[in-house]
C-alpha positions in Angstrom: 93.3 95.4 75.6 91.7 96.2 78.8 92.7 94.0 82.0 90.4 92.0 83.7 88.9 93.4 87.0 90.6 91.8 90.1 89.3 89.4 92.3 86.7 90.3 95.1 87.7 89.8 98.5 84.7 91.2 100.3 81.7 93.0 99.8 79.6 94.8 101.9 76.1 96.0 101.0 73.5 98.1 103.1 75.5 97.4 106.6 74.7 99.1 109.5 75.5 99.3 113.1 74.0 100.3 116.3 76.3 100.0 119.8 74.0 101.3 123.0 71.3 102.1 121.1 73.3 104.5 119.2 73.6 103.9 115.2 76.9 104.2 114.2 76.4 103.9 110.6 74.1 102.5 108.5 74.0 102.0 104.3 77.2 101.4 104.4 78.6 99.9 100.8 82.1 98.6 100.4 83.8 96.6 97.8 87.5 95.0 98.6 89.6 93.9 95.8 92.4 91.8 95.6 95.5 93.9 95.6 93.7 97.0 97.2 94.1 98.4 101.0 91.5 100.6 102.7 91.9 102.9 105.7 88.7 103.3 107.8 88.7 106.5 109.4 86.9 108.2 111.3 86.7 110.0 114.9 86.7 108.0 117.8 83.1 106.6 118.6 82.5 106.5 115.3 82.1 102.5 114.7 85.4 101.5 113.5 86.7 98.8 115.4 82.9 97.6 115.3 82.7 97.8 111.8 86.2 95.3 111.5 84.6 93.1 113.7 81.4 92.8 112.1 83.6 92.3 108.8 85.4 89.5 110.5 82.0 87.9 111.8 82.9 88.6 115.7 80.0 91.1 115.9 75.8 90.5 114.8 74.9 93.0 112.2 71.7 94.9 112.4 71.4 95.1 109.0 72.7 94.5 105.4 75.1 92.2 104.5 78.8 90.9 104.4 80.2 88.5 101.6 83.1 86.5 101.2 84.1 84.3 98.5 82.7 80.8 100.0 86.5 79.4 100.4 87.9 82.2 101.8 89.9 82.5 104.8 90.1 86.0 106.6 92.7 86.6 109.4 91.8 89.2 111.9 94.3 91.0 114.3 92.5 93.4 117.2 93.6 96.0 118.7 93.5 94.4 121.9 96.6 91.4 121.4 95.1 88.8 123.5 99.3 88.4 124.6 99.7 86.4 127.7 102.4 88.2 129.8 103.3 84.2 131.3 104.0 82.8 128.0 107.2 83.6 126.2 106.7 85.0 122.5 107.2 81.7 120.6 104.1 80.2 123.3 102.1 82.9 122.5 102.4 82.9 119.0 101.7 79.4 118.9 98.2 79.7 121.1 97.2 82.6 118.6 98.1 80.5 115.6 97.0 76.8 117.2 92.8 77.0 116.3 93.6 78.5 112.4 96.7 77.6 111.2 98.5 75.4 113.2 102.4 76.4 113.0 105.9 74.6 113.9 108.1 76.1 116.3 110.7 76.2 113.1 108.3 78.7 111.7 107.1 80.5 114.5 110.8 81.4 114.8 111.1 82.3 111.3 108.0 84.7 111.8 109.2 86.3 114.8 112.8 86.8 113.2 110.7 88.2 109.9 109.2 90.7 112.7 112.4 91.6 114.4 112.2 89.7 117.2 115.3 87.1 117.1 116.8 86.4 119.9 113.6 87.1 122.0 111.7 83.9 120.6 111.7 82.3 124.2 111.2 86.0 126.3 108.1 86.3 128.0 105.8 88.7 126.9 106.1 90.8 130.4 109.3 92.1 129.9 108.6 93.2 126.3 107.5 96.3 125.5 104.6 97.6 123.9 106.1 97.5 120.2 107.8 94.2 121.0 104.2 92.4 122.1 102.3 94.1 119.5 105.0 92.3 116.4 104.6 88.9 118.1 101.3 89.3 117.0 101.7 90.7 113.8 104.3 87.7 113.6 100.4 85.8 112.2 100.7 88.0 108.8 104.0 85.7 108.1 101.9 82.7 109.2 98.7 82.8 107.8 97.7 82.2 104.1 94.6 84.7 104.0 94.2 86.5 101.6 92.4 89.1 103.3 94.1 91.0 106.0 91.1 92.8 108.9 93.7 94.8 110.9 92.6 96.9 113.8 95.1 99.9 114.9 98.3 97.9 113.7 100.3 100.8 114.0 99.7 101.6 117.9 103.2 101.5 119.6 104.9 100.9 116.9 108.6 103.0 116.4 109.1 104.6 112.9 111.2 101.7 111.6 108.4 99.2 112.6 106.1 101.2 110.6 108.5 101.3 107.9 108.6 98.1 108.2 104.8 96.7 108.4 104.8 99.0 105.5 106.8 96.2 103.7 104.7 93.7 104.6 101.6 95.4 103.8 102.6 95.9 100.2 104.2 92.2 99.7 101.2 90.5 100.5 99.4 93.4 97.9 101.5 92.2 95.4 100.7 88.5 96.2 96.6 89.1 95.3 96.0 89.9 99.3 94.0 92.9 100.4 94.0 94.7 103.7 91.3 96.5 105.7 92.7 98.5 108.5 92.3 100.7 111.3 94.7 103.3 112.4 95.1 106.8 113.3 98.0 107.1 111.4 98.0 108.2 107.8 100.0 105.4 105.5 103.0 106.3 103.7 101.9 103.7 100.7 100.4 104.4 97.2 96.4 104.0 96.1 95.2 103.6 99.8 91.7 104.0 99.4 89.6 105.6 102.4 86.6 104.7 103.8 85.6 107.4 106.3 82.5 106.7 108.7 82.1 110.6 109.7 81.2 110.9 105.9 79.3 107.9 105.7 77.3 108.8 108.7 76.4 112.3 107.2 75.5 110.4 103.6 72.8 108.6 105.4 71.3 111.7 108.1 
C-alpha cells in the first residue's frame, strides 16, 4: 500500500525576480513538503536572500506566484538579526517574538537555555559575540509554532557544535511535519536535503 503524499507547505510557480534592473531569475518552480528541507544555492548576487524574502512576502514579485496553505503561519529569520546591542537577550527575544507569538519570560528562558544560552538570559547583546547574538535569535525556532521554517544564512558565525546543534533542531521540527527553506553557504551534514540552485535555474531560463 502506497503512502499518501505529504502535506504542501509552499508552492511556488513561474516566480521571478529582478533587483536594479537586473533579473535574477525568472520561471522559477518550487514545491515544499511537509517533512522536507531545501538548500538554495547559488553564488553571491544570484537572488537568494531575495528569493526568501519574496517567499516570506517582505519583497513584491515581478512575476508568478507564491502559495501557502490559507492558515498557515511562516516564521522568517534574516540574515541581518535585527539584535539591539541595549537590550539584554531575554528583551530582545521578547521584541522579536512580541508582534507574532507573544512569549512569557518563563519561556523565553526555556528557549534561550534550549540554544545554549543559560545564564546569559539577562546579558546585553553587546557583549555577546557573534554566535551568541545570532542563537538569541534562533531562540524563535523554540517559540514559534510554524510549520514552515524561511531561514536566511543560519549558519553564519556559528562554532561546529552550534551547527551540530541547529542540525538537531532542523531535523526535530522535520520529524514534527515542519519544513525548512534555507540559505547558507555551508553544505548540511543531514539526509534528503534537496537543492534548489539559482545558477542552474538562471541558465534553464537564458
Amino acid at each position: 500500500m502506497s503512502s499518501s503524499t505529504p502535506e504542501t507547505l509552499l508552492q511556488v510557480n513561474n516566480l521571478a525576480c529582478e533587483r536594479d534592473e537586473r533579473l535574477l531569475f525568472n520561471n522559477l518552480q518550487l514545491t515544499v513538503r511537509a517533512g522536507e528541507v531545501w538548500h538554495i544555492k547559488g553564488p553571491n548576487g544570484a537572488g537568494k536572500t531575495s528569493l526568501l524574502r519574496q517567499l516570506a512576502g517582505l519583497l513584491p514579485i515581478d512575476e508568478g506566484e507564491v502559495c501557502l496553505p490559507t492558515s498557515q503561519e511562516l516564521l522568517y529569520i534574516g540574515h541581518k538579526l535585527a539584535i539591539k546591542d541595549q537590550l539584554s537577550a531575554n528583551e530582545n527575544l521578547a521584541w522579536l517574538t512580541a508582534l507574532t507569538t507573544p512569549s512569557t519570560e518563563v519561556e523565553r528562558y526555556d528557549a534561550l537555555e534550549k540554544v545554549g544560552l543559560r545564564g546569559y538570559e539577562e546579558s546585553l547583546a553587546a557583549q555577546m559575540s557573534a554566535g551568541q547574538r545570532r542563537r538569541v535569535a534562533l531562540a524563535r525556532l523554540h517559540l514559534n509554532p510554524a510549520p514552515l521554517w524561511l531561514l536566511d544564512e543560519p549558519l553564519t558565525a556559528m562554532d561546529k557544535q552550534g551547527i551540530a546543534d541547529e542540525q538537531d533542531w532542523f531535523t526535530a521540527h522535520l520529524q514534527q511535519g515542519g519544513a525548512i527553506v534555507l540559505t547558507s553557504h555551508q553544505d548540511l551534514d543531514m539526509p534528503d536535503v534537496k537543492i534548489l540552485d539559482l545558477a542552474q535555474v538562471a541558465e534553464a531560463a537564458a
